[in-house]
N, C-alpha and C positions, 0 to 999 in steps of 0.2 A: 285260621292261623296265618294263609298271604296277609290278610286282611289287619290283624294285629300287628305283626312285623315291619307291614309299611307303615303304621303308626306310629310306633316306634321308633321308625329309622328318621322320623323328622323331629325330635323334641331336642334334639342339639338346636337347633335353629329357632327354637323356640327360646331356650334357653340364651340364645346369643341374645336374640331379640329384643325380648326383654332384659337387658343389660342391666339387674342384681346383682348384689353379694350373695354368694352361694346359700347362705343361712334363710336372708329373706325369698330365696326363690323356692329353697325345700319349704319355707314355713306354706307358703300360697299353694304350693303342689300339695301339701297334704290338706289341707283348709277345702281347696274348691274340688280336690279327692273323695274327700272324706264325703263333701255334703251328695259327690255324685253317688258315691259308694251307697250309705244311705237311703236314696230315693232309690236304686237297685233293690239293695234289701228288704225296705217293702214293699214293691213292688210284686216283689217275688219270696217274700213271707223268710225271709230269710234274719231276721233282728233279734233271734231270737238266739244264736249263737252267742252275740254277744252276751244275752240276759244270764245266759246259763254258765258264764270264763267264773274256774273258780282254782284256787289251789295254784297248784302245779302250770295246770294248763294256762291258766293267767300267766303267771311268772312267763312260760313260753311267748307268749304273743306279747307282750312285752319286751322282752329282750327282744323277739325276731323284730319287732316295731323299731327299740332303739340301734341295731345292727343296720336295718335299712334304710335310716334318716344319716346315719352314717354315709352309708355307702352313696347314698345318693346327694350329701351335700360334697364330698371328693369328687363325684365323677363330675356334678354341675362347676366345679371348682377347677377341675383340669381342663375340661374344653375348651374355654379360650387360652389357656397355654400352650396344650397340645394337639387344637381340630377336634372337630367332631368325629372327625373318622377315625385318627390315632386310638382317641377316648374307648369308643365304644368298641373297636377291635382289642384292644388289652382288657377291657371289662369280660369281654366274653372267653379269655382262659380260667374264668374261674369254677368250671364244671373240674379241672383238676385239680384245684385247691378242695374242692368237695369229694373227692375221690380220697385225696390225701388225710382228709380228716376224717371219713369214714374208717378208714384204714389203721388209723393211731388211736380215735376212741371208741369206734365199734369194735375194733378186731376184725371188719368185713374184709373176705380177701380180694387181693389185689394181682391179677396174670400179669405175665410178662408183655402181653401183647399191651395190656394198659399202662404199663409202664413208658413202652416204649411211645407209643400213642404219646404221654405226657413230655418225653422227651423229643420227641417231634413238635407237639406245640409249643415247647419253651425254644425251641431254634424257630421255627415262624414269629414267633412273638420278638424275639431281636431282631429278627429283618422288619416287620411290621412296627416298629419305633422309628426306625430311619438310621438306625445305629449306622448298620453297614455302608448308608452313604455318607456318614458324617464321616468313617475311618476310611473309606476309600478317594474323597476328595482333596485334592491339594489343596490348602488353604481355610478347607473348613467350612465346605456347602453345605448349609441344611437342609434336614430335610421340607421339601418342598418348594426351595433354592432359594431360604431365606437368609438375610446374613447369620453366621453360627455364630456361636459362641462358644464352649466344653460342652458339645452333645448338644446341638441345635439352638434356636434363640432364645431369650432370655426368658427361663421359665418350663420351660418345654422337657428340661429330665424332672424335675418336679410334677407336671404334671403325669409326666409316665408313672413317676413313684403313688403320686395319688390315686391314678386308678388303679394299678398293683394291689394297693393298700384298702381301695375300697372294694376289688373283686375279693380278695379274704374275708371281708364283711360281708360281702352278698354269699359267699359260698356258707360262710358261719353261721347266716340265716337263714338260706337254703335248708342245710342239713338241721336244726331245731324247728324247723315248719316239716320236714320230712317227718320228723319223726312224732309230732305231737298234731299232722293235717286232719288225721283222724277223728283226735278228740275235740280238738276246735275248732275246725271246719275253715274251709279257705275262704267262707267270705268274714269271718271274725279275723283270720290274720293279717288279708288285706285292707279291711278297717281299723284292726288294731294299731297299726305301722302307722298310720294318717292320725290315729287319736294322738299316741305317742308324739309324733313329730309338732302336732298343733299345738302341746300344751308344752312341750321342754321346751322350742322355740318361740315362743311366745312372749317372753323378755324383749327379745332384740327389735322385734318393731315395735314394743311400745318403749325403748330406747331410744330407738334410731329414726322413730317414724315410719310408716307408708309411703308410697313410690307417689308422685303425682298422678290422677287418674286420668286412665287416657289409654294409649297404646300400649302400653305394660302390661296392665293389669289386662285387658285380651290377652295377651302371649302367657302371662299365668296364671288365667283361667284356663286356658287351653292345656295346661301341664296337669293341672288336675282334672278336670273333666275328660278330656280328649286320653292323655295319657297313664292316667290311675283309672279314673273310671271306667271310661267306653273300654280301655285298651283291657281293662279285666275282665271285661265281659262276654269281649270278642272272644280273646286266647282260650279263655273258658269253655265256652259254645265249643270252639275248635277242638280243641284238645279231647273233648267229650265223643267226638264224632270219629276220632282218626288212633290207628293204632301209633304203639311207640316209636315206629321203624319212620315212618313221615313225621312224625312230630319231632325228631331231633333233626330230620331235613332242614325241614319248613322251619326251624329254629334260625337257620341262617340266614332268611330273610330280612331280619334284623339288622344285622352288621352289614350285611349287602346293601340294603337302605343307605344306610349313614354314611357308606363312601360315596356310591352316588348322589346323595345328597349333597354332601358340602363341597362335590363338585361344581355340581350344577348353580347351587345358590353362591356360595364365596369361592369356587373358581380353585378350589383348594386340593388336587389331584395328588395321587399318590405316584410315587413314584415306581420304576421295574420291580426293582428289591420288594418294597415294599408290598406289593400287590403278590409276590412270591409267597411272601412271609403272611398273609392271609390266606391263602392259598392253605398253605400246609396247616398251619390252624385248622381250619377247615375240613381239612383229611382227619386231622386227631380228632376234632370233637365227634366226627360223623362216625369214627370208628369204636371211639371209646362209647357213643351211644348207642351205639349197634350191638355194642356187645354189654353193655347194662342188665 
């Protein structure tokens, strides 16, 4: 699970990196995914999930495929508006959007304590934007003391709105992989999402062309192999090994990664507030999975 999470916490960087349009960088993440995902699968006799998607259960791994080429071409689309660490700290309130849509189409109930849990993350999640130092500055500091503009530099409420928009996508496929993991098995979901993405996007590069090869294409190859493949493999192994109570921990590794990170590599630090406002994130999701 460490071991996953710090993988994760670098694919912003990857993503800068290789400097794509959001669409050609999901197409190559599910491509050099998919072909990881694959050599896993037989490896380990596991293709046979695929063989078997029929009905129902297709339609599921499909939709959860098109909800997460989704989410994931928003989130690669907000990072460089809004950091990698803005990015992936607003990605990660979407265990309460999954709560929330439990709750409306399951009927599953919902305590006060997760209520408020929820309500604690959505006040961390406004300081964790920079909100509060963009209305507490004279003049209109952004966050991370860039020149502002209405709610930081040009770009930057956009890309909040996007990952907003694309954790409701990832909770939307969370909850249709919950409930159909059973019958089609998570290494048919996590291939499905990579077939999906390679054939809807598949237009745009043979529109727009291939990147010149070179330095790019290592940075996404590294998106799909390092971060769809190896990183499902890891999590997996992990998860198998550890009860629930560490595994919602060790979940935070993740987001902890990616502020360190795009400190260290673009120099790009968060500020008091903002470190507050993950903070308390932090507390709601650790409490709302504790009590799961």
């Amino acid at each position: 699970m460490v071991g996953g999470g710090l993988l994760l916490g670098t694919i912003g960087v990857f993503v800068e990196e290789a400097a794509q349009d959001p669409a050609t960088t999901v197409w190559f993440r599910c491509v050099f995914g998919l072909a990881a995902l694959l050599l896993w699968g037989t490896a380990r006799g596991q293709l046979r999930q695929l063989v078997r998607l029929r009905g129902r259960t297709l339609g599921a791994v499909l939709v959860v495929g098109l909800l997460t080429v989704v989410n994931w071409g928003l989130f690669f689309a907000a990072i460089p508006r809004c950091s990698i660490a803005v990015s992936t700290v607003v990605f990660h309130v979407q265990p309460f959007w999954l709560m929330a849509m439990s709750a409306f189409w399951l009927r599953e109930r919902v305590t006060r304590a997760q209520w408020s849990a929820a309500a604690i993350a959505l006040g961390g999640l406004a300081l964790a934007t920079g909100i509060a130092d963009e209305l507490s500055a004279p003049g209109g500091a952004a966050p991370g003391g860039a020149a502002s503009g209405a709610f930081g530099p040009p770009g930057y409420a956009l890309g909040v709105g996007m990952c907003l928009l694309g954790s409701v996508s990832y909770a939307a496929a969370s909850l249709i992989a919950k409930l159909e993991a059973e019958r089609a098995g998570s290494f048919a979901l996590s291939a499905g999402q990579c077939v999906v993405g390679a054939v809807l996007l598949l237009p745009w590069p043979l529109m727009h062309g291939l990147p010149a090869f070179g330095a790019s294409w290592g940075w996404l190859a590294g998106l799909g192999v390092l971060h769809t493949g190896l990183a499902y493999v890891v999590l997996y192994a992990g998860m198998a090994r550890l009860g629930t109570g560490r595994i919602a921990v060790l979940q935070f590794v993740y987001p902890g990664t990616a502020v360190l990170v795009d400190w260290a590599v673009y120099g790009r630090a968060l500020s008091l507030s903002q470190m507050m406002g993950v903070g308390l994130i932090a507390v709601a999701l650790w409490t709302l999975r504790r009590r799961a």
